[in-house]
Residue, then its C-alpha position, 0 to 999 in steps of 0.5 A: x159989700x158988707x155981709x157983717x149983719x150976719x154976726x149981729x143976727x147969730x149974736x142975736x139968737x145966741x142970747x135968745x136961746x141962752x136966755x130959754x135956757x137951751x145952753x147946747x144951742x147957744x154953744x152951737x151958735x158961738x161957734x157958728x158966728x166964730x165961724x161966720x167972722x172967719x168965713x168973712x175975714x177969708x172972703x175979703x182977703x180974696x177980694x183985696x188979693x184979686x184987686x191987687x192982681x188986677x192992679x198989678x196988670x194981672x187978669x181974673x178969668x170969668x171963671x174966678x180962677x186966677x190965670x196962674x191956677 
């Protein structure tokens, strides 16, 4: 699954409103796709970690929440 599109459009709309001149909207909007790449680093992170638990013979409840937890 790749959810990196979302970068590209926030990208997209931070040069759009620059280019109007809406400075504050663009400054909202670098900090929307800084927070986006985060969002996605995170989110993959707890992906691997949960394949790596299921590897390593662990379990994931369906609920999402480890069996440590």
């Amino acid at each position: 699954m790749n959810d990196d599109w979302i970068l590209d459009v926030l990208a997209d709309l931070r040069v759009f409103v620059e280019k109007k001149g809406m400075h504050a909207t663009a400054d909202i909007l670098t900090d929307a796709c800084l927070l986006a790449a985060a969002d996605l680093k995170v989110g993959r992170a707890r992906w691997q970690q949960e394949l790596m638990d299921l590897n390593d013979g662990g379990a994931v409840k369906i609920s999402g929440i480890h069996p440590a937890c």
